[in-house]
ZARO-595344 format. One record per residue: x negated, y negated, z of N, C-alpha, C in turn; residue number from 0; residue in three letters. Coordinates in steps of 0.1 Angstrom, whole numbers, plus 5000, padded with zeros to 4 digits. Layout:
REM ZARO-595344
+------+------+------+------+------+------+------+------+------+------+------+
|  n_x |  n_y |  n_z | ca_x | ca_y | ca_z |  c_x |  c_y |  c_z | resi | resn |
+------+------+------+------+------+------+------+------+------+------+------+
|    X |    Y |    Z |    X |    Y |    Z |    X |    Y |    Z |  NUM |  Ala |
...
+------+------+------+------+------+------+------+------+------+------+------+
REM end
This chain:
REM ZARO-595344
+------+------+------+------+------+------+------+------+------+------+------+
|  n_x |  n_y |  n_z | ca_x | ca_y | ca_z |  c_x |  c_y |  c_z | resi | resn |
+------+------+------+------+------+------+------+------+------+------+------+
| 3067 | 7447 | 6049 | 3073 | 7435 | 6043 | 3066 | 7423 | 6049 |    0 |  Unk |
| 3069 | 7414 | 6037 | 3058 | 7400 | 6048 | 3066 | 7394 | 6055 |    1 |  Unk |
| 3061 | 7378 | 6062 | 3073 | 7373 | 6066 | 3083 | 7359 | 6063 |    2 |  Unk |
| 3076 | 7365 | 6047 | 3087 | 7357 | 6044 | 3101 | 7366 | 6039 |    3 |  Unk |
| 3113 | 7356 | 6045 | 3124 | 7361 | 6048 | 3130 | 7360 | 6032 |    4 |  Unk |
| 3140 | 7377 | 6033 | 3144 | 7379 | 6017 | 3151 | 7371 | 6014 |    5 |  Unk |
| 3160 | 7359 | 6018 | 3165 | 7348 | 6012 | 3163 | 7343 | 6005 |    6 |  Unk |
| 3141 | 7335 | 6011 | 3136 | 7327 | 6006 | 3122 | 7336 | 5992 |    7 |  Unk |
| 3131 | 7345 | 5991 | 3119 | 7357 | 5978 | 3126 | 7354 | 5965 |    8 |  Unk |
| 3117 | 7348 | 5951 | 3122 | 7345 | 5943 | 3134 | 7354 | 5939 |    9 |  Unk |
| 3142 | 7353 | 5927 | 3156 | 7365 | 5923 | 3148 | 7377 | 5919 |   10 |  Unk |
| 3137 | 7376 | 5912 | 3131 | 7386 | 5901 | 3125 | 7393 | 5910 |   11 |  Unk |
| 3119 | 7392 | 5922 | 3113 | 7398 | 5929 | 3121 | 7406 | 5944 |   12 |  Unk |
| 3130 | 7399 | 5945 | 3147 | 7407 | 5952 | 3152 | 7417 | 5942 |   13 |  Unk |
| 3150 | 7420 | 5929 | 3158 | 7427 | 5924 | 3146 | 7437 | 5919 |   14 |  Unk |
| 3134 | 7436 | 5919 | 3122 | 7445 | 5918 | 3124 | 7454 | 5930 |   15 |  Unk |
| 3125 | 7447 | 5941 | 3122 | 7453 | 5956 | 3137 | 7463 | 5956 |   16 |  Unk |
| 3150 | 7458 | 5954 | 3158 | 7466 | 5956 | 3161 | 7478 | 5943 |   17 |  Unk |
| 3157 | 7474 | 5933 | 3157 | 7483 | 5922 | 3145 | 7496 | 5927 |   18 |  Unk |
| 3132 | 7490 | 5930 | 3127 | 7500 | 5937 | 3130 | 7513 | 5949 |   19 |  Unk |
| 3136 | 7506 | 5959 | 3142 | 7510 | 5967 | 3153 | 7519 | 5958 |   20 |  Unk |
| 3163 | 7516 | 5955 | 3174 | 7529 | 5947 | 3168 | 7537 | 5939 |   21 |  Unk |
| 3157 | 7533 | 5934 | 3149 | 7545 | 5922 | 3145 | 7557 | 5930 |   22 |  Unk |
| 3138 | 7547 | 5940 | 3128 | 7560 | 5949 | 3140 | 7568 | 5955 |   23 |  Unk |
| 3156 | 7563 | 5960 | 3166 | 7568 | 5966 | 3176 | 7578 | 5955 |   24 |  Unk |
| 3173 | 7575 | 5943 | 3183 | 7578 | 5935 | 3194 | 7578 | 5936 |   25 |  Unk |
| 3196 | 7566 | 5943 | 3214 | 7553 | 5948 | 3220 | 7557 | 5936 |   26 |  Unk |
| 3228 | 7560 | 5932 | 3231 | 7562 | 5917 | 3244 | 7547 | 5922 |   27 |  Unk |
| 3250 | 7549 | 5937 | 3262 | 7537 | 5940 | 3256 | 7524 | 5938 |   28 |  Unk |
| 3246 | 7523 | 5943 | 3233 | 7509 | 5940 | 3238 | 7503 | 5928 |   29 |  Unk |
| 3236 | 7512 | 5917 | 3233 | 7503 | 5903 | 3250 | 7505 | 5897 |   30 |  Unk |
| 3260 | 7514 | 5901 | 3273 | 7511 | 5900 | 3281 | 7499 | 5905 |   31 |  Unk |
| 3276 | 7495 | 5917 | 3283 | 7484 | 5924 | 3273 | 7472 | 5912 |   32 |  Unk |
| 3263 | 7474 | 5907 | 3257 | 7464 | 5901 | 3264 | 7461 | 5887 |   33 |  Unk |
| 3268 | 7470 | 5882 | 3279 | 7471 | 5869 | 3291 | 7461 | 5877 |   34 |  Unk |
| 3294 | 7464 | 5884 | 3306 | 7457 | 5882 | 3309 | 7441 | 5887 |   35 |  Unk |
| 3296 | 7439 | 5891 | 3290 | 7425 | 5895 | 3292 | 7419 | 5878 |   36 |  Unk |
| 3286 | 7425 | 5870 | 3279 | 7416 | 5860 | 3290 | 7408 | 5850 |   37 |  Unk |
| 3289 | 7397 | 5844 | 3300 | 7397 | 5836 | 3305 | 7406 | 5825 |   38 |  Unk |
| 3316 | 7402 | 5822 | 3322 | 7409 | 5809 | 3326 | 7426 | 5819 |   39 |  Unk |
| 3320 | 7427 | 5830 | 3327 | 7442 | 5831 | 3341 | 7442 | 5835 |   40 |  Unk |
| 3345 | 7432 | 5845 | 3360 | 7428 | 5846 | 3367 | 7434 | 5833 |   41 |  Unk |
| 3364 | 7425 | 5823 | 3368 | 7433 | 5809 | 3372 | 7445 | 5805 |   42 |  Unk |
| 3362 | 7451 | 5810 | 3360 | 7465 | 5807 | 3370 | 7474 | 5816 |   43 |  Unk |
| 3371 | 7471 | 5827 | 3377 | 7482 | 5832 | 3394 | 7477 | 5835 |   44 |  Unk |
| 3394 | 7463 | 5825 | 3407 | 7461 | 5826 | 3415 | 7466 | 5815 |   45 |  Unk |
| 3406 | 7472 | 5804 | 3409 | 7476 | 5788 | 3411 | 7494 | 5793 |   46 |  Unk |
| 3410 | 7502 | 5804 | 3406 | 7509 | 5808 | 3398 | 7515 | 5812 |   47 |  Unk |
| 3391 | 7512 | 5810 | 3375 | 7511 | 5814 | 3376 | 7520 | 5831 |   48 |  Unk |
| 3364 | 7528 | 5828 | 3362 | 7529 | 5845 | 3348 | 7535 | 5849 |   49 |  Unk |
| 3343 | 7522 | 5855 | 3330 | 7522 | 5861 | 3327 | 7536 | 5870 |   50 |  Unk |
| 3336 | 7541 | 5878 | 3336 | 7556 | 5883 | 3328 | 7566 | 5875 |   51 |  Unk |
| 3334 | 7564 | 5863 | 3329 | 7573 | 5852 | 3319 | 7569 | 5842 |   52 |  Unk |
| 3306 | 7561 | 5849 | 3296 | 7560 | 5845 | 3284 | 7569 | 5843 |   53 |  Unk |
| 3283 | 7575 | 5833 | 3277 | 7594 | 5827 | 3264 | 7593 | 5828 |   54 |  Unk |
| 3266 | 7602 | 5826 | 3247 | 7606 | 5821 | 3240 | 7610 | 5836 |   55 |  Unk |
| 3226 | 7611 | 5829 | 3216 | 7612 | 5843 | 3213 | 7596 | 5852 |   56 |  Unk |
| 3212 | 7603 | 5860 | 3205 | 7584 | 5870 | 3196 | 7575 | 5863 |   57 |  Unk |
| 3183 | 7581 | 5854 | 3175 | 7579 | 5848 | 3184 | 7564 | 5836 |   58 |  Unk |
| 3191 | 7575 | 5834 | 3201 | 7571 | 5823 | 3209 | 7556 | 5824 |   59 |  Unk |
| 3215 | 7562 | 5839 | 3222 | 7547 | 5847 | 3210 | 7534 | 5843 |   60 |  Unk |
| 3199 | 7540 | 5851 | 3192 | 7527 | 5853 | 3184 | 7522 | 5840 |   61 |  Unk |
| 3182 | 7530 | 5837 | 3182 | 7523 | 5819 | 3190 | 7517 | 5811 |   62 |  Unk |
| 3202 | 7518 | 5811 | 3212 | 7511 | 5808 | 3211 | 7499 | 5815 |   63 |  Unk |
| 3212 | 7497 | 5826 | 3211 | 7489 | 5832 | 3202 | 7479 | 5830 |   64 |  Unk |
| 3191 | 7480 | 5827 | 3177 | 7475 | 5827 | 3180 | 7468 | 5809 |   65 |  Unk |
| 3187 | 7476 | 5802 | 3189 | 7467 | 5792 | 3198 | 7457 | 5793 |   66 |  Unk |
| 3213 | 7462 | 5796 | 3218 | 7455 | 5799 | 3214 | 7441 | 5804 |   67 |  Unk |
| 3204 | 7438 | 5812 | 3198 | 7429 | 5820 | 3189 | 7422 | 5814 |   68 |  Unk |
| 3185 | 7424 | 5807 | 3175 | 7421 | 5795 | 3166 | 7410 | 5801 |   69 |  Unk |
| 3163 | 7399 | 5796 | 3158 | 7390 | 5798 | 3166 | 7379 | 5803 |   70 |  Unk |
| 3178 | 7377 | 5798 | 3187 | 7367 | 5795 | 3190 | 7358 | 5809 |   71 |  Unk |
| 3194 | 7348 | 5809 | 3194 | 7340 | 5826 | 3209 | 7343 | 5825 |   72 |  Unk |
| 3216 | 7344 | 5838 | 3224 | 7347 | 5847 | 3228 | 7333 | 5849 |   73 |  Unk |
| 3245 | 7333 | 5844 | 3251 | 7321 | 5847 | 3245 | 7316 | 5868 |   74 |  Unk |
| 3249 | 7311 | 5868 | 3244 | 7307 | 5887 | 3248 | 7312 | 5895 |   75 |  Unk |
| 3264 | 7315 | 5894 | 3275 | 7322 | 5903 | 3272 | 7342 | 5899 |   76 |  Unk |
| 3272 | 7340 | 5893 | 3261 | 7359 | 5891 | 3253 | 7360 | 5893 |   77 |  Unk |
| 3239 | 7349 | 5896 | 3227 | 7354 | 5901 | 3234 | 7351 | 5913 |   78 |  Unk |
| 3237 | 7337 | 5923 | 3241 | 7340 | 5936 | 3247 | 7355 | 5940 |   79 |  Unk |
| 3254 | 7357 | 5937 | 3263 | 7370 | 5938 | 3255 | 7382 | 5940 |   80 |  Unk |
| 3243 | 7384 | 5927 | 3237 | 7396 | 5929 | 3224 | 7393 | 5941 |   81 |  Unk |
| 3216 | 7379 | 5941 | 3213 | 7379 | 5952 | 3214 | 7380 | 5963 |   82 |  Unk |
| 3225 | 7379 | 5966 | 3231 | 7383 | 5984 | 3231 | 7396 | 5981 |   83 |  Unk |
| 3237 | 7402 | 5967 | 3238 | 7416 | 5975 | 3230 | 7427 | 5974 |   84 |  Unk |
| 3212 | 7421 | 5967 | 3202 | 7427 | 5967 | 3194 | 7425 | 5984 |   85 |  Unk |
| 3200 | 7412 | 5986 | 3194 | 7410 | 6001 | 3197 | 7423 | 6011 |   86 |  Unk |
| 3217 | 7421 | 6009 | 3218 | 7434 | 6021 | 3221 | 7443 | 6019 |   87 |  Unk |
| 3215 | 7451 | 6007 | 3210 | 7462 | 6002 | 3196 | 7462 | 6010 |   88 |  Unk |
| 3193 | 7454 | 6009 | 3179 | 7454 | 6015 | 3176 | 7458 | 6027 |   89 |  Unk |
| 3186 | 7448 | 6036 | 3187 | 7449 | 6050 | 3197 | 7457 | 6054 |   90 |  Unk |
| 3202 | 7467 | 6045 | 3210 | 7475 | 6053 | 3201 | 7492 | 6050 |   91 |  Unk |
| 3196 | 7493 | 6043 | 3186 | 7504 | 6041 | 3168 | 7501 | 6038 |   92 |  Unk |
| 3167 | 7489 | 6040 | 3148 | 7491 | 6043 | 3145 | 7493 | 6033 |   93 |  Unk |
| 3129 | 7495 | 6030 | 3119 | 7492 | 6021 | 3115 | 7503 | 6020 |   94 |  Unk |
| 3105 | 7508 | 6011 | 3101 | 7519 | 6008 | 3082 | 7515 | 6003 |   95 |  Unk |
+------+------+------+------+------+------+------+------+------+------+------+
REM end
């Protein structure tokens, strides 16, 4: 890693590095805790919904996800939010 510190690493490129990191790990919890970050999921698991019982293969997870995510900008308070918690994702399991 360089040294610049993951705080100061644009968002797109914190979420490359930790997406990376859980692919190579196959976190399947990584991209679950990420579900429940995003908007509208509140929603969902309030209608009964349950993020536990997110199916399929990992592959699958993170494709979903990856659509889910699309291109679209992240009100501020959601990107802050997933920011910090790509950071100590980061800093609590390392780089690959």
């Amino acid at each position: 890693m360089s040294d610049v510190a993951l705080e100061d690493l644009p968002f797109d490129e914190l979420r490359q590095r930790a997406f990376k990191r859980a692919e190579h790990h196959v976190d399947v919890g990584f991209f679950t805790d990420l579900f429940s970050h995003m908007p509208g999921m509140a929603a969902i698991e309030g209608e009964g919904g349950d993020l536990g019982a997110v199916g399929g293969t990992f592959i699958e997870t993170v494709r979903a996800f990856r659509e889910m995510w699309g291109d679209r900008e992240l009100d501020p308070t959601t990107e802050e939010l997933l920011r910090a918690r790509f950071v100590t994702y980061l800093r609590e399991h390392g780089e690959d």
